[in-house]
N, CA, C and O atoms as CSV, one atom per row, in Angstrom:
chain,resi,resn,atom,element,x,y,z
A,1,UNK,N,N,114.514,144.381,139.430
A,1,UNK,CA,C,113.574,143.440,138.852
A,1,UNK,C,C,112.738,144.157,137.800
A,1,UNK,O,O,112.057,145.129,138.125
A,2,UNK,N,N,112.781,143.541,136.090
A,2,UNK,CA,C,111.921,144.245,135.622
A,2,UNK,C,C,110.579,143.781,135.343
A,2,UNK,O,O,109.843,144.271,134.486
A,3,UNK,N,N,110.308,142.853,136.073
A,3,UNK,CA,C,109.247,141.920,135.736
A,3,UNK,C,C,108.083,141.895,136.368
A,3,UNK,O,O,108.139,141.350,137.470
A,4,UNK,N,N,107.128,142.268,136.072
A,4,UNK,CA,C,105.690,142.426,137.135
A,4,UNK,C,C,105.310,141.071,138.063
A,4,UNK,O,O,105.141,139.907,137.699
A,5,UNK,N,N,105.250,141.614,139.263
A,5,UNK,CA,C,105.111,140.431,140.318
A,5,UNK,C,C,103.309,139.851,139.910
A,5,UNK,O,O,102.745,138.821,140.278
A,6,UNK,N,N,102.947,140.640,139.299
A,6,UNK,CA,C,101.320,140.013,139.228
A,6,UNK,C,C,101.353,139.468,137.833
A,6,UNK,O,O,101.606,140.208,136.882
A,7,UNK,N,N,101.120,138.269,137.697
A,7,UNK,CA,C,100.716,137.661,135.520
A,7,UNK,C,C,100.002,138.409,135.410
A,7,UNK,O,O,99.248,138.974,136.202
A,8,UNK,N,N,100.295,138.536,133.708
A,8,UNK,CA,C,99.053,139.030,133.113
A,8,UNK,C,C,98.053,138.210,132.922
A,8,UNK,O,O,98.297,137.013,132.774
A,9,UNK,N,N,96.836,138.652,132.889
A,9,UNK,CA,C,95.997,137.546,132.582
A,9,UNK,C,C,95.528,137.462,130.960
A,9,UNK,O,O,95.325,138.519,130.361
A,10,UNK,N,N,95.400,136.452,130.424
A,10,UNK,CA,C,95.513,136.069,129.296
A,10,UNK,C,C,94.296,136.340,128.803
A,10,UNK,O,O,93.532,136.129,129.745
A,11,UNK,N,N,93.481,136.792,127.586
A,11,UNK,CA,C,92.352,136.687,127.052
A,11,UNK,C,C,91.637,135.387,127.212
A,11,UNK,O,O,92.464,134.479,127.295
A,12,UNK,N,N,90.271,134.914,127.296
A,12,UNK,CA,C,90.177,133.495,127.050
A,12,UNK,C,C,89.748,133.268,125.641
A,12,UNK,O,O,89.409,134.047,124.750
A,13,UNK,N,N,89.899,131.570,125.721
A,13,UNK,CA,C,90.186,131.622,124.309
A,13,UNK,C,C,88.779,131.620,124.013
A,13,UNK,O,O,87.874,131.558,124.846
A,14,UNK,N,N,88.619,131.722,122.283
A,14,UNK,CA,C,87.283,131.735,121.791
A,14,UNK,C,C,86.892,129.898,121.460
A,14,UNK,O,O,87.858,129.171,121.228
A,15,UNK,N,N,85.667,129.363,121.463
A,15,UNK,CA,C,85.662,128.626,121.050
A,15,UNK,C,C,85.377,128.367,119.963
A,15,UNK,O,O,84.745,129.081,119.184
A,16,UNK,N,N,85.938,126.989,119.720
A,16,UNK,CA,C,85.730,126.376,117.743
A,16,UNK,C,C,84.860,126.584,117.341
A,16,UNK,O,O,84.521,127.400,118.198
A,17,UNK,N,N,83.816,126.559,116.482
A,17,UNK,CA,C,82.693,125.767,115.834
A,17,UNK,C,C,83.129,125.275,114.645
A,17,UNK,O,O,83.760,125.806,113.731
A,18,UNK,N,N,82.522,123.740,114.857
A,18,UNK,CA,C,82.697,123.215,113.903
A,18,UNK,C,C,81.492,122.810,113.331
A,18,UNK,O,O,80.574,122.187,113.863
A,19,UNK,N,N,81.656,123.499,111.454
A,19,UNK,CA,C,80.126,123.330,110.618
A,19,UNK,C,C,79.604,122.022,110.252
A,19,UNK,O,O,79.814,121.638,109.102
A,20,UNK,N,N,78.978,121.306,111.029
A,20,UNK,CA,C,78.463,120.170,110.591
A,20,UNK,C,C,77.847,119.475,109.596
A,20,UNK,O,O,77.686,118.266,109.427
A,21,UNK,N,N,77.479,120.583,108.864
A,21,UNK,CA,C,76.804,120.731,107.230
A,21,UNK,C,C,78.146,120.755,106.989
A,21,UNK,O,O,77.530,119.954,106.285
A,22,UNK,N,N,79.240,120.816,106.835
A,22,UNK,CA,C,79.928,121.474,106.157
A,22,UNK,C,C,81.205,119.669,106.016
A,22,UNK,O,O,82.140,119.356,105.278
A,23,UNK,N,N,80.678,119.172,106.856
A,23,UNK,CA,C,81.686,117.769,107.285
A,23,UNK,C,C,80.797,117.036,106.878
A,23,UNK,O,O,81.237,116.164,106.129
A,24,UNK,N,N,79.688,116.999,107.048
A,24,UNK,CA,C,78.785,115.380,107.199
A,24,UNK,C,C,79.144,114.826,105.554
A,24,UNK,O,O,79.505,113.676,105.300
A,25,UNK,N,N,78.952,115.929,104.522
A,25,UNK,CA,C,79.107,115.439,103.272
A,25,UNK,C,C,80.218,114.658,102.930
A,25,UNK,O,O,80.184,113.845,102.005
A,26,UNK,N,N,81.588,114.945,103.905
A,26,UNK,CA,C,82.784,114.970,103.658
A,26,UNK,C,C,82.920,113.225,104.255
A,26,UNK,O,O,83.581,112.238,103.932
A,27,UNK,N,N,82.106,113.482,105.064
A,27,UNK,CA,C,81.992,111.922,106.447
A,27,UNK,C,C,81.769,111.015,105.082
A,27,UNK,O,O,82.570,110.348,104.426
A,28,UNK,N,N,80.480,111.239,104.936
A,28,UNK,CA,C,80.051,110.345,104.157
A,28,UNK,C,C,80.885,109.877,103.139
A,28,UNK,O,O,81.240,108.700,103.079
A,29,UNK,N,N,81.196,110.680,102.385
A,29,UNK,CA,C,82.279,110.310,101.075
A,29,UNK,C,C,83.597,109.068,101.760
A,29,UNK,O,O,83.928,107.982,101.283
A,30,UNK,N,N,83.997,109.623,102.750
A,30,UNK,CA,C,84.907,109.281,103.289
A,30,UNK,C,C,84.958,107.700,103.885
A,30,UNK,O,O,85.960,106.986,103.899
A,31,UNK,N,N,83.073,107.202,104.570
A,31,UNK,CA,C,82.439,106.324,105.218
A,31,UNK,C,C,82.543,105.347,103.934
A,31,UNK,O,O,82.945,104.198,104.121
A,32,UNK,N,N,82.203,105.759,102.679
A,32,UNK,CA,C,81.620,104.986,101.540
A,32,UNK,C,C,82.517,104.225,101.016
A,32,UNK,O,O,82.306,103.117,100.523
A,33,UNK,N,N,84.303,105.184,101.160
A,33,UNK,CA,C,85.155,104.613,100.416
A,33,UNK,C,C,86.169,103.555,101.501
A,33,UNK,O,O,86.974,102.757,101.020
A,34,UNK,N,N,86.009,103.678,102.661
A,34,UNK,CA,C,86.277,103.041,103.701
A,34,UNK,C,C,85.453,101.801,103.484
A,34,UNK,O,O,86.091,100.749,103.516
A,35,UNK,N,N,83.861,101.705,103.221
A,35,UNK,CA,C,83.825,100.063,103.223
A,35,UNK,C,C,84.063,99.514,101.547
A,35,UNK,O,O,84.295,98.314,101.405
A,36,UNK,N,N,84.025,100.073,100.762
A,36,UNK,CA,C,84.679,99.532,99.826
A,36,UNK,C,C,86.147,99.198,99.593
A,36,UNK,O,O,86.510,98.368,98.759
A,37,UNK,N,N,87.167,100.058,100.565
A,37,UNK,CA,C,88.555,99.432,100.438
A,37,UNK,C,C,88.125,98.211,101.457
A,37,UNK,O,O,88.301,97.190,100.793
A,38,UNK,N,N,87.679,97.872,102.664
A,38,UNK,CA,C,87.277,97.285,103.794
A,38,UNK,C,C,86.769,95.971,102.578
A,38,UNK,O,O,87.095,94.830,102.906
A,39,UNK,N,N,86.013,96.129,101.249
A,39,UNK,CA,C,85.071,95.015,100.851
A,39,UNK,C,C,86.249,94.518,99.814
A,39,UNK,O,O,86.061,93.303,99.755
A,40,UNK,N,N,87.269,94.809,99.040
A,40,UNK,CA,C,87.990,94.393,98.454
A,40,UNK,C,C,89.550,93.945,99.105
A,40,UNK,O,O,90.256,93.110,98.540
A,41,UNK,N,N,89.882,94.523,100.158
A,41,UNK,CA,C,90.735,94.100,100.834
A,41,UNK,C,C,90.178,92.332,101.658
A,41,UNK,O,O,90.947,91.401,101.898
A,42,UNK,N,N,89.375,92.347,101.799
A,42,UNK,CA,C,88.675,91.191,103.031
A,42,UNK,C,C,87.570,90.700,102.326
A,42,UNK,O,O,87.344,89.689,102.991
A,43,UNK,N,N,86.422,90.716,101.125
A,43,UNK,CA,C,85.553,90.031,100.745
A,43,UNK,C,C,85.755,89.501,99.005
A,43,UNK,O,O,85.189,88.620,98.358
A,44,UNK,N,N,86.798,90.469,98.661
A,44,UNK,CA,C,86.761,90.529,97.396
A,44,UNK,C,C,87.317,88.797,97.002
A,44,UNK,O,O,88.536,88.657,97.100
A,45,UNK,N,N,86.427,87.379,96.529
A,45,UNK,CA,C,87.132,86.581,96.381
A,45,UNK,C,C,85.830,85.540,96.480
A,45,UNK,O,O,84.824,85.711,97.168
A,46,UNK,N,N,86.043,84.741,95.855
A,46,UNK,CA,C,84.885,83.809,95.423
A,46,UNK,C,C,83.491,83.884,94.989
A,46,UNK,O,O,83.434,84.419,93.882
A,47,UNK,N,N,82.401,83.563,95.423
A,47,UNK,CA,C,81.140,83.522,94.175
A,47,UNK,C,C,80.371,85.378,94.406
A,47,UNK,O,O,79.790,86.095,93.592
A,48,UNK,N,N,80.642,85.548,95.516
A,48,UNK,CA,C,80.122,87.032,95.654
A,48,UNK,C,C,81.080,88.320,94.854
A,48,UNK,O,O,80.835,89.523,94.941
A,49,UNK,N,N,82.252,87.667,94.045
A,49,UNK,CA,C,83.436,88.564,93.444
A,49,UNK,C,C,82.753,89.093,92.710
A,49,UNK,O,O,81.887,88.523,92.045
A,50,UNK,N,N,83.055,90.516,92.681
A,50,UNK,CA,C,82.387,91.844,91.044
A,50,UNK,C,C,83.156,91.061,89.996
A,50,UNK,O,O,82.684,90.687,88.923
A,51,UNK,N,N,85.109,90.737,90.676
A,51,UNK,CA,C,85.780,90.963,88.916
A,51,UNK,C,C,86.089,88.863,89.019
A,51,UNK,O,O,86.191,88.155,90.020
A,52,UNK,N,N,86.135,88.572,87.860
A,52,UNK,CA,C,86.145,86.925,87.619
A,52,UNK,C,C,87.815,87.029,87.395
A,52,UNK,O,O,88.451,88.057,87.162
A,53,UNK,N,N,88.198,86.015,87.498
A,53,UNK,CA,C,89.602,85.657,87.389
A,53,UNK,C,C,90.921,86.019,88.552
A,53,UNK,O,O,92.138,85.918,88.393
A,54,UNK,N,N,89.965,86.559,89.983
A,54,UNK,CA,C,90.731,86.400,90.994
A,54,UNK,C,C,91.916,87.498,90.564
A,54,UNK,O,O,92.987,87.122,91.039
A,55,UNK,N,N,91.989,88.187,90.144
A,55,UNK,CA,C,93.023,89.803,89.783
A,55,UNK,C,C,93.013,90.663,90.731
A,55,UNK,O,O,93.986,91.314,91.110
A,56,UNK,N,N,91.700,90.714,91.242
A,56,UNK,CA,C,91.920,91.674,92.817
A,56,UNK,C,C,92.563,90.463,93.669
A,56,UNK,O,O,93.743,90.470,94.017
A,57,UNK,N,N,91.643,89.404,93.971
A,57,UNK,CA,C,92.297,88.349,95.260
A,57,UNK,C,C,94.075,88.712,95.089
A,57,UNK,O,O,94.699,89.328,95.953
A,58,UNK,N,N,94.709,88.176,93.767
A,58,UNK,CA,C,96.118,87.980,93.621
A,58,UNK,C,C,96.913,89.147,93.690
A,58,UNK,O,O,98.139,89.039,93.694
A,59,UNK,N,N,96.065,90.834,93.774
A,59,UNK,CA,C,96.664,91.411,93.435
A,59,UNK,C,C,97.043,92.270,95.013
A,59,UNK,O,O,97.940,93.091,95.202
A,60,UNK,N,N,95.835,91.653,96.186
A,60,UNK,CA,C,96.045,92.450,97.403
A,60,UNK,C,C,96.290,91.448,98.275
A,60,UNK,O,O,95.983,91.497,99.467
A,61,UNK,N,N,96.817,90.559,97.753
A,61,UNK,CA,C,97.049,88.786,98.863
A,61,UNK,C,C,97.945,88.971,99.924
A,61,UNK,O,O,97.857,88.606,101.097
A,62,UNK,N,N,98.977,89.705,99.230
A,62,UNK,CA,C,100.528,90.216,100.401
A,62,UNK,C,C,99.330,91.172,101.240
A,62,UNK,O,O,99.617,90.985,102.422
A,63,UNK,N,N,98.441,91.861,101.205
A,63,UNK,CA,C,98.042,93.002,101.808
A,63,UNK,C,C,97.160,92.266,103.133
A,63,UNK,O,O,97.290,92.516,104.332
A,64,UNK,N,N,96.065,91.110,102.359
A,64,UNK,CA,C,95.651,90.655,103.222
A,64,UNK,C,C,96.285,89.686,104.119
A,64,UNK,O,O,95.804,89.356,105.203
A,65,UNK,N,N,97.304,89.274,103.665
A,65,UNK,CA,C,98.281,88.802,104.994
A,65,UNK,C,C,98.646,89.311,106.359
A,65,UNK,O,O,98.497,88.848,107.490
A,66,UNK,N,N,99.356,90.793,105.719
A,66,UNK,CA,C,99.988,91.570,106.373
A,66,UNK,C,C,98.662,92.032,107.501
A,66,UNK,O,O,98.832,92.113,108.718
A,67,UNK,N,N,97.064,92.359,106.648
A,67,UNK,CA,C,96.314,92.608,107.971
A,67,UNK,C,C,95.194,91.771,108.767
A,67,UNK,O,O,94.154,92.093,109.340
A,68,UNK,N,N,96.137,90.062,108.462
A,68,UNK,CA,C,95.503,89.284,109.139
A,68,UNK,C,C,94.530,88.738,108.865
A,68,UNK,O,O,94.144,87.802,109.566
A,69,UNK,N,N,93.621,89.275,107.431
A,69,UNK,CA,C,92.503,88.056,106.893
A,69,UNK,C,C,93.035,87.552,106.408
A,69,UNK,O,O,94.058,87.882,105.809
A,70,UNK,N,N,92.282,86.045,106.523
A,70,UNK,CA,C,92.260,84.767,106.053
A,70,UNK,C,C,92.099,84.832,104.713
A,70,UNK,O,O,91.375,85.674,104.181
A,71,UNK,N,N,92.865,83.812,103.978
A,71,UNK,CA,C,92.376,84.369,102.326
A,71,UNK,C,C,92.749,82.561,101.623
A,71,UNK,O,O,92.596,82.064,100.508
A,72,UNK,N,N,93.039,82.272,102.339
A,72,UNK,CA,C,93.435,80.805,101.825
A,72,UNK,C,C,92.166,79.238,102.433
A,72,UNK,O,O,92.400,78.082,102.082
């Protein structure tokens, strides 16, 4: 047998840190552009519309189908 009857014991591991300064900026960016796809996918369309002539509505209509808002 060449194999030691006792395991070795393993180092433990170190733990993560994760820089929270270093994400929150990243969150945010990330938070901001999430409700703006969220506001043109699902609000973008009648008197509250930024663009006139319904070009976003017609242009993400298959999209909002596919995720279930109402658009009609």
């Amino acid at each position: 047998m060449s194999q030691a009857a006792v395991p070795v014991s393993l180092p433990a591991p170190m733990p993560i840190r994760i820089p929270i300064r270093e994400i929150v900026p990243w969150a945010v960016l990330i938070g901001m552009l999430s409700l703006i796809t969220m506001y043109f996918v699902s609000a973008e369309d009648g008197i509250t519309a930024l663009f006139s002539g319904g070009y976003v509505h017609e242009f993400l209509h298959d999209g909002r189908h596919l995720l279930a808002f109402p658009c009609h």
